[in-house]
C-alpha positions, 0 to 999 in steps of 0.5 A: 481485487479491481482495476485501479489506475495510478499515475508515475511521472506523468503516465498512468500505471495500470493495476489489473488486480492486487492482494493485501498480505498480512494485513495488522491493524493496531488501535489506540483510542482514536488513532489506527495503524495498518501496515501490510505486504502489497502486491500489485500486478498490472502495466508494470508487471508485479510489484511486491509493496509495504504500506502503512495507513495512519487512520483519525476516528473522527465523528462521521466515520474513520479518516485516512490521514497519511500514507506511506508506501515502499516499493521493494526491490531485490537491493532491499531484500539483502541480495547481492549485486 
């Protein structure tokens, strides 16, 4: 996908391309749930994420209104060390 730039701790971080992995979405009245695998690739290197996007049907379109994102590390993965 394209280039986007996020900031960390006052610099930039630049994603160069990234891949939305089993993406699911559950839908309740006016109220949706995405959750998937994100993995970004960029000035960082590769980075494997989860992500979870609450979205509200409002009159003019669906709205984002929350976010979560959680970086996974090796320590998440159940390795040892």
């Amino acid at each position: 996908m394209e280039r986007a730039a996020l900031t960390r701790r006052g610099r930039k971080i630049h994603i160069d391309r990234f891949e939305m992995i089993t993406p699911r979405v559950r839908i309740s009245r006016d109220v949706a749930v995405l959750t998937c695998r994100f993995d970004s690739h960029g000035s960082e290197g590769s980075m494997p994420w989860n992500a979870t996007g609450i979205y509200q049907k409002r009159p003019e379109a669906w709205k984002i209104i929350h976010t979560h994102w959680l970086l996974q590390t090796k320590d998440r993965s159940g390795a040892s060390g």
